[in-house]
N, C-alpha and C positions, 0 to 999 in steps of 0.2 A: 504493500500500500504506500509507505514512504517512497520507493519509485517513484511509482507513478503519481506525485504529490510533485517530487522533484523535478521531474522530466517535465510537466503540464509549467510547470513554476517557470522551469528556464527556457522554455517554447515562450511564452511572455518576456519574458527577460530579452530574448532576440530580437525579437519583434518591434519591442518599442525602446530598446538600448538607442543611449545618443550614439549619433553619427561621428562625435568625434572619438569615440571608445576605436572605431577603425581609421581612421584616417589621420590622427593627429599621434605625434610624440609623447606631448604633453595634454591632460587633461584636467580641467576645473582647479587653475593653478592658485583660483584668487581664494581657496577654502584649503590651500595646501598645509599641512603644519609636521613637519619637518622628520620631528621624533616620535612620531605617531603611524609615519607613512608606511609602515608593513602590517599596520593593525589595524587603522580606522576602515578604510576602506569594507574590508569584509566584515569586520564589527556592526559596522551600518545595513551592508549589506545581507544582513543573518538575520537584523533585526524586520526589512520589508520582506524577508522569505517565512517570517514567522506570523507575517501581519498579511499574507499573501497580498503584498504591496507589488506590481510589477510596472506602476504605470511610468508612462514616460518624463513626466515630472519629477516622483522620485528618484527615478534612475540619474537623471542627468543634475541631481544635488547630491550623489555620494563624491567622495573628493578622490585627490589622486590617488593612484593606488600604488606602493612602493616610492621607489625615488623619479623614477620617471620610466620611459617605458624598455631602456636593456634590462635591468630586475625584475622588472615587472607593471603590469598594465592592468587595467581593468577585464579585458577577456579573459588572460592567462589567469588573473585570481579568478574570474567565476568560473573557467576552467579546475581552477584546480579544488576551488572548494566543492565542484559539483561531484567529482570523480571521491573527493574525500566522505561528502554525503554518502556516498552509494556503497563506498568500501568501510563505512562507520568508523575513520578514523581522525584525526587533525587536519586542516586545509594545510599546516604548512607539514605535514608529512608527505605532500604530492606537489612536487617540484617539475614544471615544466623548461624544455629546453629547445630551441632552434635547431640544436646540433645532436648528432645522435652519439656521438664518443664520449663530448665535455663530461656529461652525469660519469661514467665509468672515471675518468681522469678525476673525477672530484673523490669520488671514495679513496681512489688508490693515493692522492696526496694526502687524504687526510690518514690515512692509516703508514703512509709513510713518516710520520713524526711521531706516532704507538707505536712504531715495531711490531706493523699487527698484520699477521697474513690476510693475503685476498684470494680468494678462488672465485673465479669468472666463468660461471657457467652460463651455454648458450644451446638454442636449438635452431637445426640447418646451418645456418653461416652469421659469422659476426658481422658488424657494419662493415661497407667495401674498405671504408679511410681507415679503419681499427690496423694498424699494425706493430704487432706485437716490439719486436725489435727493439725500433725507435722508441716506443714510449720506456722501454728496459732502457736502453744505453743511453739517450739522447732528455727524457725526462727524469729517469732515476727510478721509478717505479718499480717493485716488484708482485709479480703476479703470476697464478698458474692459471693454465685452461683447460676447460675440458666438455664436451660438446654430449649434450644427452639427447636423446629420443624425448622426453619429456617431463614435466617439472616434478612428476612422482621420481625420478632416480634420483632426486640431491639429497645426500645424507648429510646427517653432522660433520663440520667442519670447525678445525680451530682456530678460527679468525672468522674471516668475514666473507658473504656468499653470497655474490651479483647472479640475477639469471639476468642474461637480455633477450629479449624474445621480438622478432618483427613481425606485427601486428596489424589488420588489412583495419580493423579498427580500435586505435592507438587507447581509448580508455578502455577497454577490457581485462581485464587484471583477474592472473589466477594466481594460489598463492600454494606455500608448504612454508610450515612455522621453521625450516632449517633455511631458510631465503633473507638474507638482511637486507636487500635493493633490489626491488623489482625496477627493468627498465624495459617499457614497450618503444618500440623504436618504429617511425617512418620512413622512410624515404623522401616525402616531398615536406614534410610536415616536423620533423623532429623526434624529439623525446619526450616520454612523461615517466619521472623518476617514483617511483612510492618508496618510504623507507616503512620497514616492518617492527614492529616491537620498541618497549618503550628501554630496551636497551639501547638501539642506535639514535635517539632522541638528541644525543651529542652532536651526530653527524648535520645535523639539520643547519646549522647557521655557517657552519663550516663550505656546505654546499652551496647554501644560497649566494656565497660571498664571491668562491670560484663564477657562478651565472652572472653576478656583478661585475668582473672584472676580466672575463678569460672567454666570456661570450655573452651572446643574450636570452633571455625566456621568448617562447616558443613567440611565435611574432602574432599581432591582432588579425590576421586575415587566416594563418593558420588554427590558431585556438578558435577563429570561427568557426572554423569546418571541421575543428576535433567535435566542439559542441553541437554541430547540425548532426553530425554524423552518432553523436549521442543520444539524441534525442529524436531521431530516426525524421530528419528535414532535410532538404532538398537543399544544396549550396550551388548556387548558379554564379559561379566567377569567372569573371572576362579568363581567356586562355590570353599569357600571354607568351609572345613571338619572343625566348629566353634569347634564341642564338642573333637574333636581330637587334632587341635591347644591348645583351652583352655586347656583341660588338662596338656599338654606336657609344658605349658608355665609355670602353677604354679608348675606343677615336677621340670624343670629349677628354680626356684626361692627359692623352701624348699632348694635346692642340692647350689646352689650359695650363699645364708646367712645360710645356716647349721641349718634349722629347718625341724618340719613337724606340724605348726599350718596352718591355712587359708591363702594363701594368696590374696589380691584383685589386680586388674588390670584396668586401670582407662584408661578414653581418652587421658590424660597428667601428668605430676608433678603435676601441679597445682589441675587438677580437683581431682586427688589420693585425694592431699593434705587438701582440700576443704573437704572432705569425712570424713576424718581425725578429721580434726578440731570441723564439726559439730555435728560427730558421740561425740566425746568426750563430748563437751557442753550436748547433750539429756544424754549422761550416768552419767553427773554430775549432770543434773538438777533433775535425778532420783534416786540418791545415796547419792546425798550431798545436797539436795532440801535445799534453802535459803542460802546456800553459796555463796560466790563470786567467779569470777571462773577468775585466770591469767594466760595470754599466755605470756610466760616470749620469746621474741627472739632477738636477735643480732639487734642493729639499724643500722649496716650499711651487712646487710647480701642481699641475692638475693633479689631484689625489689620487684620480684611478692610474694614471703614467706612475706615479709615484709606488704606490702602494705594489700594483703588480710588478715591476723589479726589483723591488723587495720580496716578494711572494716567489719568485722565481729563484732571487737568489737563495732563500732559505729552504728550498729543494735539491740546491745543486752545491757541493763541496768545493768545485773550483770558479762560482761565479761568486761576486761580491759587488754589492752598488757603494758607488765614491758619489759622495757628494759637490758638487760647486754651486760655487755661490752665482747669480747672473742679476739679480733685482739693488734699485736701491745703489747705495754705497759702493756695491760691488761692480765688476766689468767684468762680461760673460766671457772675454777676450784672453784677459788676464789669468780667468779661474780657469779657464781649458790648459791655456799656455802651463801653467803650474801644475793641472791635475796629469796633463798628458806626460810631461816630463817626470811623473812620480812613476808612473805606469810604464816606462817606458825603462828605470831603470829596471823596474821589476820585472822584466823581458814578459809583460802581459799584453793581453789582446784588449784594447779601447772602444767601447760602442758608447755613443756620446746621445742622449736624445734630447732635443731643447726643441722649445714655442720659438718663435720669432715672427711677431711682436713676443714678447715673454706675458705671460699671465700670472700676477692679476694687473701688471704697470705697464705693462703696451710701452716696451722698450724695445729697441732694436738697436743691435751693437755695427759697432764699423766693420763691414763686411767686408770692404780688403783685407783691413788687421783678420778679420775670422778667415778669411783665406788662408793667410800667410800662418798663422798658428796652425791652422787642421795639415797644410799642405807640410811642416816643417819636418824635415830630416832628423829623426830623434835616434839616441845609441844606447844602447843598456851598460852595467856599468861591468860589462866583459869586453865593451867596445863593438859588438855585431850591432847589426840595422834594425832598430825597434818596428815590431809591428805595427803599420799606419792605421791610424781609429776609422771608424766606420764615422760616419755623422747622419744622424737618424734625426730630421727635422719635424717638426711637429707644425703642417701650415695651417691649422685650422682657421686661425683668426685671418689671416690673408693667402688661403687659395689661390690667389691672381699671379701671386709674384713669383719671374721666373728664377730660378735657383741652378736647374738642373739643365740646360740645354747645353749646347758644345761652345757657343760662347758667350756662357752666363757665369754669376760670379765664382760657384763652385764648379764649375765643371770639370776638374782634376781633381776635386777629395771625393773618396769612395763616399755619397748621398746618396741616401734613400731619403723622400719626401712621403709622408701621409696628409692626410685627414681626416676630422671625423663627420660625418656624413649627416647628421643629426642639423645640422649646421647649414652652411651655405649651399652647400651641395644639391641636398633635396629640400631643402628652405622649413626645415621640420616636419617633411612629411615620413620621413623614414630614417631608422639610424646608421644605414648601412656606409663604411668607412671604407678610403680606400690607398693603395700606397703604390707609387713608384719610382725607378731608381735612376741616376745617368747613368751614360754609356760606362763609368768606372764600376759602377755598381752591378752593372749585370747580371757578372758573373754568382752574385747575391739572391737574385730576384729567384730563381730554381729551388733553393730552398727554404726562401720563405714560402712560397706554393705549397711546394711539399707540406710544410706545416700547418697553412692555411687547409686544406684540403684533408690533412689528417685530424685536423679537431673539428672537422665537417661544419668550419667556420667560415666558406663562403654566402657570400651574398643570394638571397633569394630570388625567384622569379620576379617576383613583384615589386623587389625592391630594387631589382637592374631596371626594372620599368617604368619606379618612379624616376629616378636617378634618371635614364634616359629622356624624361620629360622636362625635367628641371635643370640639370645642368646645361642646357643652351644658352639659359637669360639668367646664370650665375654670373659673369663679371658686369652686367649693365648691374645687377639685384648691389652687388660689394659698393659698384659707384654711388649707388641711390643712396645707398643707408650709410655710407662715411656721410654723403652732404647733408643729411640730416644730424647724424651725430657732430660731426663740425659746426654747423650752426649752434645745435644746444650746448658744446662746450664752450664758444664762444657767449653764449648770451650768461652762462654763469659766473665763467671770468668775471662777466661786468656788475652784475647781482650780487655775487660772493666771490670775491677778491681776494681774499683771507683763505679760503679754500684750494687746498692743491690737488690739481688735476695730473695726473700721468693720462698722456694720448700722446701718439705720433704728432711731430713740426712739419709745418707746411714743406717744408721742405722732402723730407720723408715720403711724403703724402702724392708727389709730386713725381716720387721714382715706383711709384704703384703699392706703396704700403699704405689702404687705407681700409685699414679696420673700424670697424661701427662698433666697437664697445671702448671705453673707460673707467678708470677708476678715480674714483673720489673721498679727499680726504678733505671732512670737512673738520673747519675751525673748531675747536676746543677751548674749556676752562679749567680752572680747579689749583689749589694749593699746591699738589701733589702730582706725581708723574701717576700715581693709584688713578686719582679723583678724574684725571687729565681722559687716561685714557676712559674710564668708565663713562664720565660724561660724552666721549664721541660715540663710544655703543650705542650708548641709548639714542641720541639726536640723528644715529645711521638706522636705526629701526624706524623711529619717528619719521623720516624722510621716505620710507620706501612703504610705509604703513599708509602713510597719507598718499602718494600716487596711487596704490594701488587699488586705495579706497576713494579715490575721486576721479579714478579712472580705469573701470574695472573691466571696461571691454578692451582696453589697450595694456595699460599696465599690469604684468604680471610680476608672484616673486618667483623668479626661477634663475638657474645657469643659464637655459637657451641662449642662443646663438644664431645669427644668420637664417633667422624665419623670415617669410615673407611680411608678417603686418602684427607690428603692437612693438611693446617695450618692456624691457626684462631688468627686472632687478635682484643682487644678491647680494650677500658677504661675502665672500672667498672661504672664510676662514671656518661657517661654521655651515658650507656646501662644499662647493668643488676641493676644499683643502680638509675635507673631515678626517682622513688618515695623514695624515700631516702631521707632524710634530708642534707641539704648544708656541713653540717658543719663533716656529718660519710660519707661523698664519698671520695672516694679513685681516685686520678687524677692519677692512675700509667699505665702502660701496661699487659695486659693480654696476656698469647698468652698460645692457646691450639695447639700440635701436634697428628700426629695420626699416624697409625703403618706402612701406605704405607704413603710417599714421599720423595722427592731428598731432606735429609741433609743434602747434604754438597754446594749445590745450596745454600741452606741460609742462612749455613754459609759467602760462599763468599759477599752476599750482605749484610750480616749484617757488616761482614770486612769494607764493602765501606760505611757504613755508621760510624762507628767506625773513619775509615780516615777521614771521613767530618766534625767531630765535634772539 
């Protein structure tokens, strides 16, 4: 009877679900609250499944759901609390995934820090990308296999006991109390992870955190049609032309950073990045075998950059993240110049990954001098020729500028360029990331595939076909919304004087660096450096409380980046910088613009705030 309670409930839930649950990144940003966002959501939503509430009003007042939509989104949660209904256990015991390997790689790193055996059982064949090998030698992981006829053979094991099983429909879940991770896997659709028993209870935040950082949850057009398909309705989705899209999107990307080597296109920034990172690690541990291998990156840079080579390197014995410093006081020029020369006596291998502009102060360093540093002859201290670093650029905030062409400023240091795609790219309508190399780097780009492709972390159909749709009128979108954010930086200058702003000089602006976000440090008081800084907290909430609340169709608080229409506001320090260390967050205002909305709307209410202080 609870069935068919639930199945009738979320046939309603579909039906009259807002339209942005599938089409947007971001949903109902202006009721977001922060340290709530893995709970509220389905807390609300428990409460109109108990009140048989499904109308469309309700629905489109539950708030976002997780942090934004690589975590998690509003489908994938009623996904996954619907399948948790039906199997009588916790929504967050049912973890969805885009990728069909990431859930396996999640257990196995969590049980590589216990010392805790894995047994991977499976029936017919593993996913195609699953190879064993690599994720032994190249990730560290250890693990046995072994292929049954069916889920009655798995006996007791001492340690931990994946089945994965590919499933024509992906919530169907059979179980045996000797199974600690059930994974149904698809083919066009992903994963959906169940953890069994309230002994793996542990594993659960450890999971989610890998979906966070190393891929994304199953995507909204997919959990659509796991739930149509659950609920026995009919999913009529445009087909899209994949090899038509793909092509025309890596055409877009050679013609956008001025090359014509490989490019790859990934489920997100991160999963790109992820690809990146490990592709690098196998072609070190194959070229420079018994070296140590540094990921030199910013400590107070985007948390998910951040955090994940740290996650990587506390898997791996000869990787280690070095810190430099690039914001501020510091010159990003000078802290490479000193970190490469540390690494260099250490006869280790250097992968270098920086923003430019940097985030959260939209600086950008002299790019001869970062030539002349990346390109410089360095010697260990046996005297042989140090390994030359990779330089892994991070172009989110300006896509446009070229880097990588044969004669652009780097085009002799081994670059690889990404992005995250969340961004300008698809203008928020999709998060998929994507990265490529110059001609020095080529030899590069094979294995990062490799590894994109083995965490079955490339880009979706749909999302090469958003990405195909919107990257055409990405650099007019970069020019609209610099001249918008150049005007509101200017008109503050004049408002609030005492206010310091980090943005690109017209000058800058001029050589194609023109990013639509800044940061702002506004004026403070107080007896104390304590009283100093507490008083900007608060008068940086106040400011971003009041746009969003006097301008709630435009102003949102969020990271976003590079959307087509409205205006983003954040902290750094207590968003994009959350795995960050205390003491490199940045407590100031973020605020991204985009090329459609009313400037001079807020304008006026930044006036009324100006008068309030």
């Amino acid at each position: 009877m609870q069935d068919n309670n639930i199945h009738a409930y979320i046939k309603n839930v579909l039906k009259n679900m807002p339209s942005d649950w599938l089409n947007l990144t971001t949903h109902r940003l202006d009721i977001y609250i922060e340290k709530l966002a893995k709970t509220q959501f389905l807390e609300q939503f428990e409460g109109l499944y108990k009140n048989n509430n499904a109308t469309a009003s309700a629905l489109s007042e539950l708030p976002t759901a997780y942090d934004y939509i690589r975590l998690g989104h509003p489908l994938s949660s009623v996904l996954e609390w619907t399948i948790a209904k039906l199997y009588n256990t916790k929504a967050e015991n049912v973890i969805s995934f885009s990728s069909q390997t990431i859930p396996v790689l999640a257990v196995l790193r969590a049980n590589l820090f216990t010392n805790k055996n894995t047994l991977i059982t499976y029936t017919n064949e593993l996913p195609s990308s699953f190879d064993s090998e690599v994720i032994k030698n190249v990730y560290g992981y250890q693990f046995e296999l072994k292929k049954v006829n069916s889920i009655d053979e798995i006996s007791e094991f001492d340690g931990s006991v994946v089945f994965i099983s590919e499933q024509n429909n992906i919530c169907n879940f059979s179980n045996n109390s000797n199974i600690d991770f059930t994974i149904n896997t698809h083919p066009e659709l992903g994963s959906i992870l169940l953890v069994n028993g309230e002994q793996n209870d542990s594993y659960i935040s450890e999971i989610q955190h890998v979906r966070r950082r190393e891929t994304i949850a199953m995507t909204p057009s997919n959990s659509l049609k796991a739930l149509k398909s659950l609920v026995d309705e009919p999913y009529n989705a445009e087909v899209t032309d994949l090899v038509k899209n793909k092509t025309k999107v890596k055409e877009l990307i050679n013609q956008i950073t001025n090359t014509n080597t490989k490019a790859l296109v990934a489920s997100s920034g991160l999963s790109i990045q992820y690809a990146i990172l490990m592709g690098l690690i196998d072609y070190a541990n194959e070229n420079h075998n018994g070296k140590a291998i540094k990921i030199v990156v910013p400590p107070n840079c985007y948390g998910g950059t951040n955090d994940q080579a740290r996650r990587i390197a506390a898997c791996l014995n000869n990787v280690e993240v070095v810190d430099f410093a690039v914001d501020g006081d510091n010159d990003m020029v000078e802290s490479i110049d000193t970190v490469l020369t540390n690494i260099a006596e250490q006869d280790a291998v250097p992968y270098i990954i920086a923003e430019i502009p940097t985030n959260p102060r939209v600086e950008v360093p002299n790019l001869t001098n970062l030539r002349e540093v990346l390109s410089k002859k360095r010697a260990t201290l046996s005297g042989e020729t140090a390994v030359d670093p990779v330089f892994i650029l991070d172009q989110t905030f300006c896509p446009n500028v070229h880097f990588l062409g044969d004669n652009d400023i780097l085009a002799n240091v081994r670059t690889i360029s990404f992005a995250s795609g969340s961004k300008f790219p698809s203008g928020g309508k999709c998060t998929a990331g994507y990265c490529v190399g110059n001609k020095k780097a080529a030899t590069l780009i094979d294995k990062i595939e490799k590894h994109l492709l083995l965490c079955d972390n490339e880009a979706t159909p749909l999302q090469y076909e958003i990405l195909a749709t919107q990257m055409p009128s990405m650099n007019q979108r970069i020019v609209d919304a610099y001249k918008n954010t150049r005007a509101f930086v200017n008109f503050i200058h004049e408002v609030l004087p005492d206010a310091k702003i980090n943005f690109v000089s017209e000058e800058l602006a001029s050589q194609e660096f023109m990013p639509s976000v800044f940061s702002l440090d506004l004026p403070t008081k107080g007896n104390t450096a304590e009283e100093k800084e507490a008083y900007k907290r608060a008068l940086n909430l106040k400011l971003i409380n009041l746009m969003i609340t006097e301008i709630p169709n435009e102003s949102k608080y969020c990271v976003s980046y590079g959307q087509l229409k409205g205006c983003y506001w954040t902290i750094p320090a207590t968003s994009t910088q959350g795995t960050t260390k205390e003491g490199d967050k940045d407590y100031i205002a973020r605020v991204a613009l985009s090329p459609n909305m009313n400037l001079e709307r807020h304008k006026e209410v930044f006036l009324d705030f100006v008068k309030s202080i």
